[in-house]
C-alpha positions as CSV (number, residue, x, y, z in Angstrom):
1,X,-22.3,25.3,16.9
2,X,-22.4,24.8,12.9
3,X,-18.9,26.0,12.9
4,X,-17.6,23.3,15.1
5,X,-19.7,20.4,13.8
6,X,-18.3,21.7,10.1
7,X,-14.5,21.6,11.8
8,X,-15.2,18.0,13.4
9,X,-16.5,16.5,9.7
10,X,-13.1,18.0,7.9
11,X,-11.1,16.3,10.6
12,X,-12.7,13.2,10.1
13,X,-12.5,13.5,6.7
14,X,-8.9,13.9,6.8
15,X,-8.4,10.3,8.6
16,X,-8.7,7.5,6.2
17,X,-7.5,4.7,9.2
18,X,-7.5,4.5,12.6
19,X,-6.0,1.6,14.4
20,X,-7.2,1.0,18.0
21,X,-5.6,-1.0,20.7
22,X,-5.1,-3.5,18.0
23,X,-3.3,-6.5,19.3
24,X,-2.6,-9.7,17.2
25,X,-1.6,-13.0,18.3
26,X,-0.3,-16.4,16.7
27,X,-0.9,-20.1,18.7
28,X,1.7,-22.6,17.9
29,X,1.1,-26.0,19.8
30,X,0.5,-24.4,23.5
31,X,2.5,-21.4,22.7
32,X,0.5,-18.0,22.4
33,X,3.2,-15.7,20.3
34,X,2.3,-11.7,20.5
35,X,3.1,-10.1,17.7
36,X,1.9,-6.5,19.2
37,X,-0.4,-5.2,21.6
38,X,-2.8,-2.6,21.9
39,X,-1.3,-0.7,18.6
40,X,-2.8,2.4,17.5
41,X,-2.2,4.4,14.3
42,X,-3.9,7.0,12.6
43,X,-3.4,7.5,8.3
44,X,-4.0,10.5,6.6
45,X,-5.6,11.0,3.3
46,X,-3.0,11.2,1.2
47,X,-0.3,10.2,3.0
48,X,3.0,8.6,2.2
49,X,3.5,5.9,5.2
50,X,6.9,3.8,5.4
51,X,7.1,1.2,7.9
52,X,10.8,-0.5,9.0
53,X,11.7,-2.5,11.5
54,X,13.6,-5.7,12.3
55,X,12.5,-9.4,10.1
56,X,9.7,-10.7,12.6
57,X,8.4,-7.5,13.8
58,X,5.0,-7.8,12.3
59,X,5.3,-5.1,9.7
60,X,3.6,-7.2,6.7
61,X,1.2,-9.0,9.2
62,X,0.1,-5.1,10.1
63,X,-0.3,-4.8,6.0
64,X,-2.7,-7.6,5.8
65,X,-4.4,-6.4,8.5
66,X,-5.0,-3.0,7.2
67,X,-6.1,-4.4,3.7
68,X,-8.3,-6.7,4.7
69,X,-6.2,-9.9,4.2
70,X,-5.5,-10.7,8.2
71,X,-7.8,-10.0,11.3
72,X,-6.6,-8.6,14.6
73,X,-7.2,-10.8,17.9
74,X,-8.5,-7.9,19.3
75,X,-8.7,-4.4,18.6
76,X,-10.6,-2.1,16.1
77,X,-9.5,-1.0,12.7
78,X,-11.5,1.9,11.3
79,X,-11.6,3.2,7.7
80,X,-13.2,6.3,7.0
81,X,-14.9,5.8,10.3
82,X,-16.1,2.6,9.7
83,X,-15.1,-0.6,11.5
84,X,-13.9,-3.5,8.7
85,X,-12.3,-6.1,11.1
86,X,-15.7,-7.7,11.4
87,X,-16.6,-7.6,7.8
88,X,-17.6,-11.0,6.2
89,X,-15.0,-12.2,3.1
90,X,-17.8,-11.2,0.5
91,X,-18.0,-7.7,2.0
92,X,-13.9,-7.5,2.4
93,X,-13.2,-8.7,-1.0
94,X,-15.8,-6.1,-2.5
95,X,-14.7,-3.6,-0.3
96,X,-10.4,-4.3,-1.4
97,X,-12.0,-4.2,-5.1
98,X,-13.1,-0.5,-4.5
99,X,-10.4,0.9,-1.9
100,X,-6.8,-1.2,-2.3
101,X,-4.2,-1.8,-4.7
102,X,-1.8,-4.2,-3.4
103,X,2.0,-4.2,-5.1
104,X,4.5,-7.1,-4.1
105,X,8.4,-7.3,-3.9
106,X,8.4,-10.4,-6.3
107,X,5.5,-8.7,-8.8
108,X,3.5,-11.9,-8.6
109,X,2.2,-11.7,-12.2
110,X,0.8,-14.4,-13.9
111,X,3.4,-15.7,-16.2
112,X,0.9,-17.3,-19.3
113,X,-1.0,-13.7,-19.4
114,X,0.4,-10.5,-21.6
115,X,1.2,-7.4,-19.3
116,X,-2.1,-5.7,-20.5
117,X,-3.9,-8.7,-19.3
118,X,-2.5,-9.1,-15.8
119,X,-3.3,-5.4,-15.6
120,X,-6.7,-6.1,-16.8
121,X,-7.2,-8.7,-13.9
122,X,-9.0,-6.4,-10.9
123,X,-11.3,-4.8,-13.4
124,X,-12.8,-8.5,-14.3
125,X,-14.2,-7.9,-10.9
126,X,-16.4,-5.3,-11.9
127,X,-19.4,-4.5,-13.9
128,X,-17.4,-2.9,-17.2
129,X,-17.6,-3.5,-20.5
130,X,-14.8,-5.0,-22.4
131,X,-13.8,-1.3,-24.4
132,X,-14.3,0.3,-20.7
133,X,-11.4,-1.9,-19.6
134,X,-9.3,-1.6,-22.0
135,X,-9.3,2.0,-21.8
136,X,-8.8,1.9,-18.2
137,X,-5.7,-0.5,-18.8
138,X,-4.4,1.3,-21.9
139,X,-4.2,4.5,-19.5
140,X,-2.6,2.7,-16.5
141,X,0.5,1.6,-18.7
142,X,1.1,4.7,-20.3
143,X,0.9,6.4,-17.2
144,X,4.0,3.3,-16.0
145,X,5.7,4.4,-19.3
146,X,5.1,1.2,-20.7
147,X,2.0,0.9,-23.1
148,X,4.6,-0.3,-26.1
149,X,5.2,-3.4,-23.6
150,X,1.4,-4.1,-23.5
151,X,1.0,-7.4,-25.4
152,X,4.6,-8.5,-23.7
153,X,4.5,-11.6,-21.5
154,X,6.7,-11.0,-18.0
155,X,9.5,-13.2,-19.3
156,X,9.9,-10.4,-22.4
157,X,10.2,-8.0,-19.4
158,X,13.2,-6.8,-17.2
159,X,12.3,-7.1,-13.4
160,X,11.6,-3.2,-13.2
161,X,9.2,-3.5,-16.1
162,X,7.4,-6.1,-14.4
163,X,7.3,-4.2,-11.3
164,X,5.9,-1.1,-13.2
165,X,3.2,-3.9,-14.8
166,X,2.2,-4.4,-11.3
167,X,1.9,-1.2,-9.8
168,X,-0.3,-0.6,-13.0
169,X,-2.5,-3.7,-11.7
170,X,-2.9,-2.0,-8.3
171,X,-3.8,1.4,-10.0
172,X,-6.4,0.3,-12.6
173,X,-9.2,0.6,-10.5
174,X,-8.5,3.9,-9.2
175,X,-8.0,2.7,-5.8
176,X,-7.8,5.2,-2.9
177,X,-4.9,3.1,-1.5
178,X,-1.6,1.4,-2.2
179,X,-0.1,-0.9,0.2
180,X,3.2,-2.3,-1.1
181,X,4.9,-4.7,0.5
182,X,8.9,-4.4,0.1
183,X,8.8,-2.8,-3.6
184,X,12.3,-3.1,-4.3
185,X,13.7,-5.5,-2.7
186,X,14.2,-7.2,-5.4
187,X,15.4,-4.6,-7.7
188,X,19.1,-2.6,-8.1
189,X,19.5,0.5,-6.6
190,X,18.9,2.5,-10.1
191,X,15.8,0.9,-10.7
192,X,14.8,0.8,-7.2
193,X,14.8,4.6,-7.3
194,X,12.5,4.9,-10.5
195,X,9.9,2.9,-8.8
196,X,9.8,4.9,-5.8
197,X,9.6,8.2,-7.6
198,X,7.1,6.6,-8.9
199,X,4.8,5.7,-5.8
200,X,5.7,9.5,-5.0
201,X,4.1,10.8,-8.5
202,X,1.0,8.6,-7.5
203,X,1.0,10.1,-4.1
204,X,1.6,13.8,-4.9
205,X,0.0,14.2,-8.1
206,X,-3.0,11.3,-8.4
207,X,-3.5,12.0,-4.1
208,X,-2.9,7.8,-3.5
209,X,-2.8,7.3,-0.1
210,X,0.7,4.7,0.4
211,X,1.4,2.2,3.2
212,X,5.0,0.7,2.3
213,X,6.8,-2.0,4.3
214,X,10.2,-2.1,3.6
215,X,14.0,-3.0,4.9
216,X,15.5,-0.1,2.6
217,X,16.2,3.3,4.8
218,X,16.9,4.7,1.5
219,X,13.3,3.6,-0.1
220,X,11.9,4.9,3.7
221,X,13.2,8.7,2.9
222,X,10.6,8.7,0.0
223,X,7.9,8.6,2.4
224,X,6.3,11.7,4.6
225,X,5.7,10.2,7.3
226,X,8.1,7.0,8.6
227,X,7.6,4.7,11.3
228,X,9.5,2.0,13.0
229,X,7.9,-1.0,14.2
230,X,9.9,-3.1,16.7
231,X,8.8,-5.6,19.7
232,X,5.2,-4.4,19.3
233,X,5.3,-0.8,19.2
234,X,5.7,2.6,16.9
235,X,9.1,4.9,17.1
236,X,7.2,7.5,15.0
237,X,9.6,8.9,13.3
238,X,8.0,11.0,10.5
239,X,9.7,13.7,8.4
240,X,9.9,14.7,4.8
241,X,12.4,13.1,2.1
242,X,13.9,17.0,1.5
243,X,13.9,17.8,5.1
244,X,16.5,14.3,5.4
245,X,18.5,15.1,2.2
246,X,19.1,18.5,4.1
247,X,20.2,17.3,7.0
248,X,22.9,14.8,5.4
249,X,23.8,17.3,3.0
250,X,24.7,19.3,5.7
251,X,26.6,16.1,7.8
């Protein structure tokens, strides 16, 4: 009896979200638009998520949804077994503060504040001393490779700099997710690349869990587990970046 209660816990401890019969809908004048209906999704702990499909789909509504940003019409959205559709702004915000780093295609720095300050930015949410932040700061741009940029403002900085400035503002906190919303969309292929290694360090060696939206099947093949959304529904169609390169290596 232990034994299976022990074996349930692990499995829910495995499942950070749970999307059920989620359905989301948009009134225009008299017009109801669906955007889905009756979704469900389930995200590992840990897990590197890409989501494609075509412009209109619902793929960055979905993203707001899961942070906390958007609410379903109707549905449940679980994390860690606990329902957060219902949570008041006060409790989302604190709750985004603890659990979500968020990282944008167009960086969305603050342009009058050094790179070490808009890094600094989701800690001045929390109850730290001044020397507690800097240290969490100084260790999030080294770990981007660029602690010599620090007292840089974002016009000093190329546009894959000032991407890696704001994947350092989502990591700061130590959040247990990432949610990044095209990445590189507005980056060259080279560059591109870097950052996505990158969000695959932070998932295989720091154990973020990443939800990425993005257009790019190349940026999707970093991901373990793909998914396409289109006309309201998943094509699951999850597989590992090697076990891809194999297959078109041998095409």
């Amino acid at each position: 009896m232990s034994d299976k209660n022990d074996l349930n816990e692990a499995v829910s401890h495995e499942q950070l979200f749970k999307l059920k019969n989620v359905s989301k809908k948009f009134t225009r004048g008299k017009e109801t638009i669906s955007i889905f209906e009756d979704l469900n999704l389930d995200i590992e702990k840990g897990d590197f998520v890409s989501i494609m499909g075509p412009s209109g789909s619902g793929k960055t509504t979905l993203l707001n949804m899961l942070g906390g940003v958007d609410q379903p019409s109707s549905g449940t959205i679980l994390f860690d077994g606990n329902p957060i559709e219902n949570l008041s702004e006060g409790a989302l915000a604190k709750w985004r503060a603890s659990h979500v780093g968020f990282i944008f295609q167009f960086y969305n720095l603050m342009p009058m504040l050094s790179a070490e300050k808009n890094v600094e930015l989701p800690l001045m949410l929390k109850k730290l001393s001044a020397k507690q932040r800097k240290k969490s700061v100084v260790t999030a741009l080294k770990l981007v490779g660029l602690e010599d940029r620090a007292k840089h403002l974002p016009r000093e900085l190329s546009g894959g700099q000032q991407q890696r400035v704001a994947i350092a503002r989502a990591i700061v906190s130590d959040p247990d997710l990432l949610f990044c919303d095209e990445p590189t969309g507005d980056l060259d292929r080279a560059t591109a690349t870097e950052i996505l290694e990158m969000l695959q360090l932070l998932n295989n060696d720091f154990g973020k869990t990443i939800v990425m939206v993005t257009h790019d099947p190349e940026a999707a093949k970093f991901a373990t587990t793909r998914l396409h959304l289109d006309k309201g529904t998943f094509e699951n169609q999850t597989a590992s970046a090697n076990e891809v390169n194999t297959e078109e290596g041998v095409l």
